[in-house]
Structure formats: C-alpha cells, structure tokens
DSSP file (Angstrom, degrees, kcal/mol; ACC not computed):
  #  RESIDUE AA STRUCTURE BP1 BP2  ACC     N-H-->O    O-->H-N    N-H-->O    O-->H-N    TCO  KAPPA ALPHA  PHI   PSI    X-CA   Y-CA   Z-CA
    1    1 A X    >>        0   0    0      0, 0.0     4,-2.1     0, 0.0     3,-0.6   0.000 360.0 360.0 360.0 117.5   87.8 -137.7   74.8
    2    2 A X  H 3>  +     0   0    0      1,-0.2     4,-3.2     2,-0.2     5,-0.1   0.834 360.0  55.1  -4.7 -79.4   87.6 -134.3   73.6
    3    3 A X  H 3> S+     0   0    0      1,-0.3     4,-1.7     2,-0.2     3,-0.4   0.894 112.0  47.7 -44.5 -57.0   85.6 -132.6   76.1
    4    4 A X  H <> S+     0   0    0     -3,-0.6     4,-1.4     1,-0.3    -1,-0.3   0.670 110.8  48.6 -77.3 -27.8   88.0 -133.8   78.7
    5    5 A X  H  X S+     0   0    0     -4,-2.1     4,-2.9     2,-0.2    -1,-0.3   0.921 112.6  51.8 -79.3 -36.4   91.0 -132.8   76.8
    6    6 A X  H  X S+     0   0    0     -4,-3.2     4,-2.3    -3,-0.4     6,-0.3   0.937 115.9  38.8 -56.4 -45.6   89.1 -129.2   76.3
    7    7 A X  H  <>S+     0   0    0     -4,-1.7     5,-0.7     2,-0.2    -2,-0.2   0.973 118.3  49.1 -81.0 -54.0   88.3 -128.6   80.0
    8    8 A X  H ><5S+     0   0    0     -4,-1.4     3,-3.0    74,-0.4    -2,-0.2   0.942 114.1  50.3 -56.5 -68.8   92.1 -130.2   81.1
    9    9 A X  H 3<5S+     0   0    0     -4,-2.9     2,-0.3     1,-0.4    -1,-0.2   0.875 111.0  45.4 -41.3 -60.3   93.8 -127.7   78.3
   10   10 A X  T 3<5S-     0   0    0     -4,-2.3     2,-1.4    -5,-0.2    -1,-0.4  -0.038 111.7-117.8 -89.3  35.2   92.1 -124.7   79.5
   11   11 A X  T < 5S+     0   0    0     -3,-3.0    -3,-0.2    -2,-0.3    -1,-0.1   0.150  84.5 107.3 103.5 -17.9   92.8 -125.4   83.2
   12   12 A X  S   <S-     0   0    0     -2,-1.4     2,-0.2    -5,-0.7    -1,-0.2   0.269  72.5 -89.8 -68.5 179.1   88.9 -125.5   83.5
   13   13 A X        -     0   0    0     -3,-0.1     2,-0.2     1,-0.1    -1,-0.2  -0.627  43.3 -95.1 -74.7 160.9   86.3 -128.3   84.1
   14   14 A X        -     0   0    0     63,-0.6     2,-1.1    -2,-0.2     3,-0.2  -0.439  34.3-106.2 -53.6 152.0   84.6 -130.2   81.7
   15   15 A X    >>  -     0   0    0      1,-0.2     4,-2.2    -2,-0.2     3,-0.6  -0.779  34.0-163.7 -73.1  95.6   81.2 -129.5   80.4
   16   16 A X  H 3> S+     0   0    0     -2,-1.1     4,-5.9     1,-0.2     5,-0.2   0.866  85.6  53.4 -15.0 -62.8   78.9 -132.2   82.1
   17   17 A X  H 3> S+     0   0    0      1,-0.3     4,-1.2     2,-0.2    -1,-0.2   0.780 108.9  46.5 -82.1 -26.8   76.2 -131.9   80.1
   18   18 A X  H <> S+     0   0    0     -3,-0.6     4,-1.0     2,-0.2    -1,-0.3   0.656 109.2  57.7-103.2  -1.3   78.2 -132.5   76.6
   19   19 A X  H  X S+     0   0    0     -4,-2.2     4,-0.9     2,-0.2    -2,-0.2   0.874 104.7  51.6 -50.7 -60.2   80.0 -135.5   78.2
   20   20 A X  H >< S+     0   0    0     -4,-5.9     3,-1.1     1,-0.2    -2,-0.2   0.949 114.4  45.4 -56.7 -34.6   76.7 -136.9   78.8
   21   21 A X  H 3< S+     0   0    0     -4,-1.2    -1,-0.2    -5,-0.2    -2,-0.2   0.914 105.6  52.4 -25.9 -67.1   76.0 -136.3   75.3
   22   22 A X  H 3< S+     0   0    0     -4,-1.0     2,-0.6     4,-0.1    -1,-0.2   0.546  96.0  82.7 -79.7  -8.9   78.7 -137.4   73.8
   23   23 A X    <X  -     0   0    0     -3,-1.1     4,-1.3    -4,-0.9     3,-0.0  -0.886  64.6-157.8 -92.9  98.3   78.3 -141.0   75.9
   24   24 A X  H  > S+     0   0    0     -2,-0.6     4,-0.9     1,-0.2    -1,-0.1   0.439  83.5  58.7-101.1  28.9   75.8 -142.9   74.0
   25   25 A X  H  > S+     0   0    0      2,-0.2     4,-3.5     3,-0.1     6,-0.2   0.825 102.3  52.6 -77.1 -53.8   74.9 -145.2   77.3
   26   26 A X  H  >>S+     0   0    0      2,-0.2     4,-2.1     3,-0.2     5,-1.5   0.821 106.1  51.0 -71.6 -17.1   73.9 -142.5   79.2
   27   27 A X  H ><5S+     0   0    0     -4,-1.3     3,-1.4     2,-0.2     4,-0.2   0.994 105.5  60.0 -63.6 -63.8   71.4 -141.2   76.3
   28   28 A X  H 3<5S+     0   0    0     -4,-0.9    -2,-0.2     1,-0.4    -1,-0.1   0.703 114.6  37.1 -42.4 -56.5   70.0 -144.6   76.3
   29   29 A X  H 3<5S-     0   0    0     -4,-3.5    -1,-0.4     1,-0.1    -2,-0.2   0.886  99.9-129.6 -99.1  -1.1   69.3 -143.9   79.6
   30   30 A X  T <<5 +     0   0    0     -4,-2.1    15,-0.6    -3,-1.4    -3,-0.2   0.439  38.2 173.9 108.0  26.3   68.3 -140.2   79.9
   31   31 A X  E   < +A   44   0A   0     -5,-1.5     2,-0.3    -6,-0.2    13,-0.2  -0.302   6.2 175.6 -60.7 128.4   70.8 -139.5   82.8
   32   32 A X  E     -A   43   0A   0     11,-3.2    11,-2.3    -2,-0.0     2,-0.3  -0.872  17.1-143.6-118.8 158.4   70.7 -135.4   83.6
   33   33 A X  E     -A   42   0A   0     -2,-0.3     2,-0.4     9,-0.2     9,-0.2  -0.983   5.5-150.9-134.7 171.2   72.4 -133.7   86.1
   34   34 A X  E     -A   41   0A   0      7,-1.7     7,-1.4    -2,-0.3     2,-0.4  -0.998  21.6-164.0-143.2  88.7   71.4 -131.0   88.0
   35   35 A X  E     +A   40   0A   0     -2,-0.4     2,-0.2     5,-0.2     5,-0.2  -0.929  18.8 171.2-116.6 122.1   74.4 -128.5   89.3
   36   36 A X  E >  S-A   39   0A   0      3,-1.3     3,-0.7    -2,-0.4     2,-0.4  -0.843  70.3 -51.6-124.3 112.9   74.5 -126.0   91.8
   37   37 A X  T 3  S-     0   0    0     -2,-0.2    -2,-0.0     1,-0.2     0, 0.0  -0.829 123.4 -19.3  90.7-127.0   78.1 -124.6   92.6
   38   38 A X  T 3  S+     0   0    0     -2,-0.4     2,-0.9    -3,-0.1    -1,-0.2   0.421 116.7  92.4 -94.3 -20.5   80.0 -127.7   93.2
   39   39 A X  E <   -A   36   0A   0     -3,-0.7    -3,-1.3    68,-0.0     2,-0.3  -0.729  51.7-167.5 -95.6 130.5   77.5 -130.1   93.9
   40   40 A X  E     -A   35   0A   0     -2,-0.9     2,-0.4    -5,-0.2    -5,-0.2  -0.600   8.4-168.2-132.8 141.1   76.2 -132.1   91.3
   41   41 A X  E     -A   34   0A   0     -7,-1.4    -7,-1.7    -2,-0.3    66,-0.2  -0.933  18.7-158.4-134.8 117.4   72.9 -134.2   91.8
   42   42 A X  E     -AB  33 106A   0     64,-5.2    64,-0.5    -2,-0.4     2,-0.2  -0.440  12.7-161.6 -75.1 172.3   72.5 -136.9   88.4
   43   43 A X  E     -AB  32 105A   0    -11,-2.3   -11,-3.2    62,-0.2     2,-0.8  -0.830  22.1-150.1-163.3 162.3   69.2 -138.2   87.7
   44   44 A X  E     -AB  31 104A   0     60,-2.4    60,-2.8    -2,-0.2   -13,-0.2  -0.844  22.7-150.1-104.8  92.1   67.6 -141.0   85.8
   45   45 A X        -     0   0    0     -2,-0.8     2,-0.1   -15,-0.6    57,-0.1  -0.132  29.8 -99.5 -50.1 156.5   64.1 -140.1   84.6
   46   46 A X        +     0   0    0     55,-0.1     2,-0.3     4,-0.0    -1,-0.1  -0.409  44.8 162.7 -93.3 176.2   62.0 -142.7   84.3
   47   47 A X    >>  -     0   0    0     -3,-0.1     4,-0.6    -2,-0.1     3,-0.6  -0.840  50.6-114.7 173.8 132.5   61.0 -144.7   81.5
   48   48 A X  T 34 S+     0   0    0     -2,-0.3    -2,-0.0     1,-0.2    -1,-0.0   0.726 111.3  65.1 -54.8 -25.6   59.3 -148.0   81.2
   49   49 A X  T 34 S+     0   0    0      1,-0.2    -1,-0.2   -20,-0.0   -20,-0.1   0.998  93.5  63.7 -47.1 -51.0   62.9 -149.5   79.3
   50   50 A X  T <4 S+     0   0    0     -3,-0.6    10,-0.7   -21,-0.1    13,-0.2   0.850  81.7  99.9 -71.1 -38.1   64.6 -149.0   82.6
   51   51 A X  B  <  +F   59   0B   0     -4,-0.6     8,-0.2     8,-0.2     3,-0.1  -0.107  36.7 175.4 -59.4 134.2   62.2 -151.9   84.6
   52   52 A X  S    S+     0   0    0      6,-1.0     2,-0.5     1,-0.2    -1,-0.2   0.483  72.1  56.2-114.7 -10.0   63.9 -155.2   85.0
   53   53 A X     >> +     0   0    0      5,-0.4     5,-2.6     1,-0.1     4,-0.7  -0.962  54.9 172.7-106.2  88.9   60.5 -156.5   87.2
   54   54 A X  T  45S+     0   0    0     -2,-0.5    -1,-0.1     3,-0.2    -3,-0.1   0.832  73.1  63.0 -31.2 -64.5   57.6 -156.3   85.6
   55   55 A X  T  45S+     0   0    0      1,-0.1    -1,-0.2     2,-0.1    -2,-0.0   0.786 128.3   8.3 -21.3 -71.0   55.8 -157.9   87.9
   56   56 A X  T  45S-     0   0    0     -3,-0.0     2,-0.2    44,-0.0    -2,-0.2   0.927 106.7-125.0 -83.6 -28.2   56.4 -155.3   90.8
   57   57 A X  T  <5 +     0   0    0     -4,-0.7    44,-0.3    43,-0.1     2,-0.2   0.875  46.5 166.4 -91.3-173.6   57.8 -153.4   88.6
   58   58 A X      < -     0   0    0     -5,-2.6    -6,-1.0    -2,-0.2    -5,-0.4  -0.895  38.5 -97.6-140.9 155.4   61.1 -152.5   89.7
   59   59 A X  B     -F   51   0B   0     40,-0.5    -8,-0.2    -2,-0.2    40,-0.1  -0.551  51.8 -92.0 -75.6 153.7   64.3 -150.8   87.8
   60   60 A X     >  -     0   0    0    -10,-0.7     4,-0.6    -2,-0.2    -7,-0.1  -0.524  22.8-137.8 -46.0 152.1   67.0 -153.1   86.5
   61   61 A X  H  > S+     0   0    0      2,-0.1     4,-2.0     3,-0.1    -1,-0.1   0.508 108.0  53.1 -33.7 -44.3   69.7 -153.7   88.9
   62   62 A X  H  > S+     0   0    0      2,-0.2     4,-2.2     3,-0.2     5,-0.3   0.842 111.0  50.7 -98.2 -53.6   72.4 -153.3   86.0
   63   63 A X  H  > S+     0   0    0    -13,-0.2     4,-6.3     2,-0.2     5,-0.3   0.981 114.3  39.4 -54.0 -48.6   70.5 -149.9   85.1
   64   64 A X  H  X S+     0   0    0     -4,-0.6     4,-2.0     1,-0.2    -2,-0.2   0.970 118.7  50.4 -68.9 -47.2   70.7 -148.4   88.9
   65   65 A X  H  < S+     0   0    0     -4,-2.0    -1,-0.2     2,-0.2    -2,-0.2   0.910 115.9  40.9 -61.0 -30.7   74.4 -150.0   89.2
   66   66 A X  H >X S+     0   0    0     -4,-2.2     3,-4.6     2,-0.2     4,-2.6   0.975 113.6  56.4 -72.5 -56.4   75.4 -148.1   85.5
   67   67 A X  H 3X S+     0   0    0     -4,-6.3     4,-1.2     1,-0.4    -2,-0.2   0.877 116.7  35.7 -46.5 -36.6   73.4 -144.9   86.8
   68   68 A X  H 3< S+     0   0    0     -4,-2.0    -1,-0.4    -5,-0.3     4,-0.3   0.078 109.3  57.9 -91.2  19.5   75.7 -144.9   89.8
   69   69 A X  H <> S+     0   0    0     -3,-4.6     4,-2.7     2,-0.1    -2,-0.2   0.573 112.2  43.3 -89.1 -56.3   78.8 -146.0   88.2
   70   70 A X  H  X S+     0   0    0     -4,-2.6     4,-1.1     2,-0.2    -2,-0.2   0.676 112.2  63.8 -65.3 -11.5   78.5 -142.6   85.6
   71   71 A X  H  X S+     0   0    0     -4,-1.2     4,-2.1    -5,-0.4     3,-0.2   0.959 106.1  35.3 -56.3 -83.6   77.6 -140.9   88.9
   72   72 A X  H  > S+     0   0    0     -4,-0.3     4,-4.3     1,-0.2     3,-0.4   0.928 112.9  61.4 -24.3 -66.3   80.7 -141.5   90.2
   73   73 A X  H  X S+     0   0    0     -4,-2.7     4,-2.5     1,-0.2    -1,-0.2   0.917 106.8  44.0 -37.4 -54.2   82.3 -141.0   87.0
   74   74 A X  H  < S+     0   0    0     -4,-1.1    -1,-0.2    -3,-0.2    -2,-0.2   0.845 103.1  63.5 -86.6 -14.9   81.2 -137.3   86.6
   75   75 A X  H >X S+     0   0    0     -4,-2.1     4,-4.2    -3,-0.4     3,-3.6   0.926 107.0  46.4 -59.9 -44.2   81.9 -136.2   90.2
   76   76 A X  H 3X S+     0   0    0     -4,-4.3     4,-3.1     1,-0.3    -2,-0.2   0.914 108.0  54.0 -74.9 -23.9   85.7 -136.9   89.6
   77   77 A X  H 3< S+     0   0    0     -4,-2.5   -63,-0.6     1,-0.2    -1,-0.3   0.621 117.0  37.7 -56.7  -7.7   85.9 -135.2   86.3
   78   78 A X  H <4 S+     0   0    0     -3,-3.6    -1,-0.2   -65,-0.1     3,-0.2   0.678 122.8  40.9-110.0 -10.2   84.6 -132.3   87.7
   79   79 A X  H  < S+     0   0    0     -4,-4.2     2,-0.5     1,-0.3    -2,-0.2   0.853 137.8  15.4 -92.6 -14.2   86.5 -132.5   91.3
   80   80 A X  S  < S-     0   0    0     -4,-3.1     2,-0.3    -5,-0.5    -1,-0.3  -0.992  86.9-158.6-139.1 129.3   89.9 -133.8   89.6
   81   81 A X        +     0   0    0     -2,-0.5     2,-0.3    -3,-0.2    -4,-0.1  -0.832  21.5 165.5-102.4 143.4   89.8 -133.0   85.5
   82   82 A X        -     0   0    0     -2,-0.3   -74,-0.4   -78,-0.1   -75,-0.1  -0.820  54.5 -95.1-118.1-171.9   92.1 -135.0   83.4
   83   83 A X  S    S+     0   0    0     -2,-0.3     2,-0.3    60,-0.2   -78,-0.1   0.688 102.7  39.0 -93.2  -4.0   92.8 -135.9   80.2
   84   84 A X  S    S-     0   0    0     59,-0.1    59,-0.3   -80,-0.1    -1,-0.1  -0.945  87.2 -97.7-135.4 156.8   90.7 -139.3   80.4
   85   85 A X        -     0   0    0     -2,-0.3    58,-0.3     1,-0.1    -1,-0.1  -0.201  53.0-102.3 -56.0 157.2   87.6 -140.6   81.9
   86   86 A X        -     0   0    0     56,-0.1     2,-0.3   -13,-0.0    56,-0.2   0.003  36.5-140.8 -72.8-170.0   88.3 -142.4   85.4
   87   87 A X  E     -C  141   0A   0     54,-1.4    54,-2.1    -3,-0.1    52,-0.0  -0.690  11.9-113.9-156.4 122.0   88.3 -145.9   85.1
   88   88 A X  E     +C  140   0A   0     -2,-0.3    52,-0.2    52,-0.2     3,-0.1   0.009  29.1 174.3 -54.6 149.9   86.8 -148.3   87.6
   89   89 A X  E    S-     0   0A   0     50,-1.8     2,-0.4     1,-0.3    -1,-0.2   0.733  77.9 -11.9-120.3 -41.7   89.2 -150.8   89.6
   90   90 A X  E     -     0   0A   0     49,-0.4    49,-0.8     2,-0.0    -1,-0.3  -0.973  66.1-180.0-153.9 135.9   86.7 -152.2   91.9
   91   91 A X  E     -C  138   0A   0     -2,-0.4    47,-0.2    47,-0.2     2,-0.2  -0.917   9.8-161.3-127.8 150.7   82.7 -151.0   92.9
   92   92 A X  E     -C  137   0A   0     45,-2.4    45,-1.4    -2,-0.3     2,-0.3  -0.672   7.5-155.9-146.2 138.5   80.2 -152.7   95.3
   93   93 A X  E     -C  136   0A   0     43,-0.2     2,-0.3    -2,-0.2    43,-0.2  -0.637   3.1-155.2 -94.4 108.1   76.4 -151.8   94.9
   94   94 A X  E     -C  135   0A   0     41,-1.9    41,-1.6    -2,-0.3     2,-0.6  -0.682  13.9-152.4 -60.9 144.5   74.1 -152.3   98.2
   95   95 A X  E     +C  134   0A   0     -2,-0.3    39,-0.2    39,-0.2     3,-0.1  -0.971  21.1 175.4-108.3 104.4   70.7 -152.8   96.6
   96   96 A X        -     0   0    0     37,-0.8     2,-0.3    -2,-0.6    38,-0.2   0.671  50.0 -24.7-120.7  17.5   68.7 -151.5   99.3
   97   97 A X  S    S-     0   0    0     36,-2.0     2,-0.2     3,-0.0    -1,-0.2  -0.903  88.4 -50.5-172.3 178.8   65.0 -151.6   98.1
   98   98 A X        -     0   0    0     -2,-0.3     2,-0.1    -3,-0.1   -40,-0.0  -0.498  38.3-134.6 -52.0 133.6   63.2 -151.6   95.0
   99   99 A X        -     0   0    0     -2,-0.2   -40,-0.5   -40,-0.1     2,-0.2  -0.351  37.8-152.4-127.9 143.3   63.9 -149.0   92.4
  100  100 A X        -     0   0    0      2,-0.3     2,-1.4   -42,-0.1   -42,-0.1  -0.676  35.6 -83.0-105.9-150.9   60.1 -148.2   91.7
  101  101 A X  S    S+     0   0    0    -44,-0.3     2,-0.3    -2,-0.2   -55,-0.1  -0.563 100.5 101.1 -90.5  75.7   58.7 -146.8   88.2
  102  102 A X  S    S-     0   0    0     -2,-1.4    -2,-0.3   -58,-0.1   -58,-0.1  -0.941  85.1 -73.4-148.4 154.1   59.8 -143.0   89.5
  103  103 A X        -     0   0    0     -2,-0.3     2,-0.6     1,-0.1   -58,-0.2   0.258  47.0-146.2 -18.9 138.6   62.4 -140.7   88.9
  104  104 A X  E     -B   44   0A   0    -60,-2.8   -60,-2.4    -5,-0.1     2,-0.3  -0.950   9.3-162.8-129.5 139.5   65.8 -141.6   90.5
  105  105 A X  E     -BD  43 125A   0     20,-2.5    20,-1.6    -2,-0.6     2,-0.3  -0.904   7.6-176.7-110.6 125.8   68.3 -139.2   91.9
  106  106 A X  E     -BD  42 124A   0    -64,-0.5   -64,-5.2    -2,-0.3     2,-0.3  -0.969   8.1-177.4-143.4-176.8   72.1 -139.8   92.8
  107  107 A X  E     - D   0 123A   0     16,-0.7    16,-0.9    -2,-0.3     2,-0.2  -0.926  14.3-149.5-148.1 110.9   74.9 -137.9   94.3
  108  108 A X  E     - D   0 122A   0     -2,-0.3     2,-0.4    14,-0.2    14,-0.3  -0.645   4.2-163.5 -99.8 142.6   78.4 -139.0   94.7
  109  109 A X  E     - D   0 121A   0     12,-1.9    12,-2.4    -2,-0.2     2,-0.8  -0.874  23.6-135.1-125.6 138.9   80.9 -137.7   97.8
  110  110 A X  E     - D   0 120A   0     -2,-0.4    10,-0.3    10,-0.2     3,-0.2  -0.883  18.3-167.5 -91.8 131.1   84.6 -138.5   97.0
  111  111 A X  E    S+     0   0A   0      8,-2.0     2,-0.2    -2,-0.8     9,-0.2   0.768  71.1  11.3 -82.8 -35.1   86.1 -140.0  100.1
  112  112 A X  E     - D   0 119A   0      7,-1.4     7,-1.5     2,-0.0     2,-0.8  -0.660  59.1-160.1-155.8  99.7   89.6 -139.9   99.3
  113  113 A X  E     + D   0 118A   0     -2,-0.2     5,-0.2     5,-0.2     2,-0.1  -0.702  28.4 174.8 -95.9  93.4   91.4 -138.0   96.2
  114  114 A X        -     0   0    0      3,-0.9     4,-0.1    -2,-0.8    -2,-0.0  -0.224  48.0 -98.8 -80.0-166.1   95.0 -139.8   95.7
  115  115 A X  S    S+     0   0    0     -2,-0.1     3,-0.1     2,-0.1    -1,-0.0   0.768 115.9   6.4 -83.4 -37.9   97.2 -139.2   93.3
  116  116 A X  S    S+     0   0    0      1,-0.2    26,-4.1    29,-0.1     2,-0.4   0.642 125.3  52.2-124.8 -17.4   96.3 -142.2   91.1
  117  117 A X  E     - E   0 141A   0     24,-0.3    -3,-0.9    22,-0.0     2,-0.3  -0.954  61.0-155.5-116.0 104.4   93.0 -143.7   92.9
  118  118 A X  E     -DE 113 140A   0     22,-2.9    22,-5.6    -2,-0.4     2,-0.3  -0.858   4.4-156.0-110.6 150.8   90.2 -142.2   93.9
  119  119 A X  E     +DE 112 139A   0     -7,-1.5    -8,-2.0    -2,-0.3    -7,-1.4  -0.671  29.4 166.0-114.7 125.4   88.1 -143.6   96.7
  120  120 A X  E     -DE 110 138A   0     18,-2.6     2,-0.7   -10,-0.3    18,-0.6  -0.912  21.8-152.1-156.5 144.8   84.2 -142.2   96.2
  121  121 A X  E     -DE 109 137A   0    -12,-2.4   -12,-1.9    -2,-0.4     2,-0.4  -0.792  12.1-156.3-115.8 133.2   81.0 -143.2   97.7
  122  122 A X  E     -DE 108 136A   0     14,-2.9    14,-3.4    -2,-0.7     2,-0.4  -0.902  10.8-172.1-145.7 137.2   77.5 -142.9   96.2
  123  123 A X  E     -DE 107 135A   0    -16,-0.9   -16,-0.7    -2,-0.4     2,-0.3  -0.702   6.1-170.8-113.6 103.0   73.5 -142.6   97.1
  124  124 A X  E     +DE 106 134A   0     10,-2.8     9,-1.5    -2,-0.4    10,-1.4  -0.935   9.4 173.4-122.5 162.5   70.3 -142.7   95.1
  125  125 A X  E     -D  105   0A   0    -20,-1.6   -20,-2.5    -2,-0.3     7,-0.1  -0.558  26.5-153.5-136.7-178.7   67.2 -142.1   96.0
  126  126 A X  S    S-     0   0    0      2,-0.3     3,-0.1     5,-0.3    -1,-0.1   0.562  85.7 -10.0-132.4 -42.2   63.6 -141.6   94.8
  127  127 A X  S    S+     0   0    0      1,-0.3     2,-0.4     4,-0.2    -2,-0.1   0.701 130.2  37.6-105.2 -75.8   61.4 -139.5   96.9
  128  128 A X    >   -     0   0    0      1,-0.1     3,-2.0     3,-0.1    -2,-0.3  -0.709  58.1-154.4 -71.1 125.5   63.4 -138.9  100.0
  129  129 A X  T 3  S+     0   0    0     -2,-0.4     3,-0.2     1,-0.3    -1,-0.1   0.912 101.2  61.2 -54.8 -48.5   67.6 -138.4  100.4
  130  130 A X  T 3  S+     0   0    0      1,-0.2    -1,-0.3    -5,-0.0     2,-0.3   0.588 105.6  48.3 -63.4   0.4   67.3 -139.8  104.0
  131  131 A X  S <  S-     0   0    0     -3,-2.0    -5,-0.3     2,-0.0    -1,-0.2  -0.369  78.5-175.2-134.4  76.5   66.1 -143.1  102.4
  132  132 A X        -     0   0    0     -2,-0.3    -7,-0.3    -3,-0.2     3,-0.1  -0.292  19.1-152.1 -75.7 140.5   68.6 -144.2   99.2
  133  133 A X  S    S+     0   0    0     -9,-1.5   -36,-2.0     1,-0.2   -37,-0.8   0.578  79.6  19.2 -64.6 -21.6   67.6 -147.4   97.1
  134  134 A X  E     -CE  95 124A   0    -10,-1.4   -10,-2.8   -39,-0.2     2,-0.6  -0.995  62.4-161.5-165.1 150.2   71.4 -148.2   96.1
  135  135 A X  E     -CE  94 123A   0    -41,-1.6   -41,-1.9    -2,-0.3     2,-0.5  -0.943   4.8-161.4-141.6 135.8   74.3 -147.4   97.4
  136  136 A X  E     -CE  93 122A   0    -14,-3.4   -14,-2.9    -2,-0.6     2,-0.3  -0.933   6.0-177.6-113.4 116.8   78.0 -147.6   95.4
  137  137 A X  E     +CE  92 121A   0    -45,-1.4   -45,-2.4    -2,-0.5     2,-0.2  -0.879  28.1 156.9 -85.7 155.7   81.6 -147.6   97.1
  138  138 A X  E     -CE  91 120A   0    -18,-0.6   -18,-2.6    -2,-0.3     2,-0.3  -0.950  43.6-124.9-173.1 166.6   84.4 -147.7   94.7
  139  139 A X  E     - E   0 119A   0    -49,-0.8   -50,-1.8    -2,-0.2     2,-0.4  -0.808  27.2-171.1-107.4 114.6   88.2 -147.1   93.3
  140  140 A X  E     -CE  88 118A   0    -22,-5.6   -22,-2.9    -2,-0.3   -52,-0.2  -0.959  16.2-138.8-134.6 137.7   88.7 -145.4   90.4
  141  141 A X  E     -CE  87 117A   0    -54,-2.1   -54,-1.4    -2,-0.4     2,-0.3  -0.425  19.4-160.0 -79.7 155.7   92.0 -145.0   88.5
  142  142 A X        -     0   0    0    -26,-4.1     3,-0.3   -56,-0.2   -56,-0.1  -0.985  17.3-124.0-139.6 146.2   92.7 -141.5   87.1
  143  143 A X  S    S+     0   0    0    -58,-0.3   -60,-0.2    -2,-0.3   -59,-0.1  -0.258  89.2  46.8 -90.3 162.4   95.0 -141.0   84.5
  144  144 A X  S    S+     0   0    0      1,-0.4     2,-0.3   -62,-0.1    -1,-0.2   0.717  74.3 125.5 108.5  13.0   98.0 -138.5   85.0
  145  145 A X              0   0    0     -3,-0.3    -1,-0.4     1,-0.1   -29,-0.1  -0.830 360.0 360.0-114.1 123.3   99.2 -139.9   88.6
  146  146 A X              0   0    0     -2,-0.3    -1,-0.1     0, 0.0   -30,-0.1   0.667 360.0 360.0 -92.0 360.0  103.3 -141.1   88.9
C-alpha cells in the first residue's frame, strides 16, 4: 500500500487517517480515530447498518470484531511501520455485552513487539472505559522480520 510505503520510506509513520480512507471496509463503516501523542482511540459512529439485533437492537458481532481487528491493525502501523499492513495469524473476541445503538470507542495496547509477531490486546467501549463491550487478543504477522 502506498501510504505504508510513504511513511516506511521517509523513516516516519503513516498517515492514519488516509489509510482509513484508502480501506474501503472501514468507510463502510465510518471508523475515525482520534490521536493524541501516541495514543490512538478508533471509533465506530453509529449508524443503523451496523445493528445485527433488531429486536434489542444490538451491533453485529462481525462489525464490533472487524472494528477491533482494524483497531489492532492501526496501532501496529503506527508503533512498528512497515512496508505492509500486519496480517492476522490468530484473534479471539470476548463479547461481553450488547453493543447498543451508540457510538463505540476502541483502543489497542501491544503486549509484545517481536521481530516477526506481534502480540496486542484490545477494548471497546461505549459510555464508560472501565466497562468494555468486546474485547480482542491477537498475533499479528509483520512483514520485514528474518
């Protein structure tokens, strides 16, 4: 990808905000992020697409697991830059309440930056941080690693 090659050439980061762009999942869902310094907080505005329960309603599952998979994805391009996107080797998603119909926030902590795998864990929420809705651990390969 471009972007990643621009920010990797000049020694720099990527531009966040024209990676999500340029990703045309994450338009679909409206993921933003929100950066100050080094910490990076996505979030998934709401929108009546995203509900997979009508009924209660509720978000998809498959939406809150994507939002937190490109969560993940954009801490390590901004904590380890390469010349490709990471690529997942193995995730698993606590579901731990109902998504409702409101803004969702997440925020990913990398646990463990190898050489070729990084280990990173991630929270979203909706009103309060102390109370997350989903939770992701996961392995991601990154290219550029002997």
């Amino acid at each position: 990808m471009d972007i990643l090659a621009k920010g990797s050439r000049s020694g720099g980061r990527p531009d966040l905000d024209e990676l999500i762009a340029a990703i045309p999942y994450c338009r679909f869902l409206g993921i933003a992020i929100d950066r100050k310094g080094s910490e990076i907080t996505t979030i998934l505005p709401y929108s009546d697409h995203l509900i997979g329960n009508a009924t209660l309603p509720a978000l998809h599952g498959g939406v809150l697991g994507a939002f937190m998979e490109v969560t993940a994805i954009l801490q390590i391009a901004f904590d380890a830059p390469g010349p490709a996107l990471p690529k997942p080797v193995d995730i698993t998603i606590d579901y731990l309440r109902s998504g409702r119909p409101v803004d969702t926030f997440g925020r990913a902590h990398i646990t463990k930056l190898g050489r070729r795998v990084i280990n990173v864990h991630v929270e979203t929420w909706q009103d309060e941080h102390t109370r997350p809705i989903a939770a992701l651990r996961g392995h991601f390969l990154v290219a550029g690693g002997d």
